[in-house]
N, C-alpha and C positions, 0 to 999 in steps of 0.2 A: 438689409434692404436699403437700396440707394434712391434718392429723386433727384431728377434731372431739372433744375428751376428754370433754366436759359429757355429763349425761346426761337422758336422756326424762324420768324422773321424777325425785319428789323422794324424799331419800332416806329410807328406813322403820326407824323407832324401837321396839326391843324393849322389854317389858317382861319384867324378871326374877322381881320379887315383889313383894308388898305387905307394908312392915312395920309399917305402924302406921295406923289412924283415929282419929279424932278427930271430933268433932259439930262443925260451926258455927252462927250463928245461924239459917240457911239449911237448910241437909242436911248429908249425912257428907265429909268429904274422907278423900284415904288417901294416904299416904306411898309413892311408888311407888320403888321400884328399879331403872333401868333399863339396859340390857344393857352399856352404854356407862361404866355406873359412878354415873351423877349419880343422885341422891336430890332429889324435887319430891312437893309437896302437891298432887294430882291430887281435882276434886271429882268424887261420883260417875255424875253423869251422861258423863262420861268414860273411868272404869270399869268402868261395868256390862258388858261384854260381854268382859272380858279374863277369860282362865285363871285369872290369879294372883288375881282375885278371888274366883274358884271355893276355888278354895287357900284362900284367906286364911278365908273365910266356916266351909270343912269344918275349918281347924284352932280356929277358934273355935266348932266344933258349934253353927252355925246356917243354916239356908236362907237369907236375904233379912238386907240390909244393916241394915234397920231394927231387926232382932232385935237389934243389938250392942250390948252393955253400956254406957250414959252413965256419967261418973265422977261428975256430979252429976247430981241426980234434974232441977233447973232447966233444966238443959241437953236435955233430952230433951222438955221439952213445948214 
């Protein structure tokens, strides 16, 4: 008798929170947290639909990602 361990899918990646943005030349990225412990530079069309970005946006007292503060004014046109 054989078991078969492997599984049907692939495995699913939490996220925990969001702790930082940042502008690139492009759009916003955010510094994501995830459950498993590693920290990556996630851009936000990868984002958009996560909780923690809800989070992140309400403790920055804004709706939409675009609203968020640039550190230089250059970087935001």
């Amino acid at each position: 008798m054989s078991y078969d361990f492997s599984t049907a899918e692939e495995p699913k990646w939490f996220v925990d929170e969001n702790l930082a943005q940042q502008w690139t030349s492009q759009d916003s990225e955010f510094q994501v947290k995830w459950t498993l412990g590693d920290i990556t530079w996630e851009p936000l069309a990868k984002c958009k639909e996560l909780q923690a970005l809800d989070e992140y946006l309400e403790l920055h007292r804004v709706k939409q990602p675009h609203n968020l503060l640039c550190k230089t004014r250059s970087s935001c046109d």
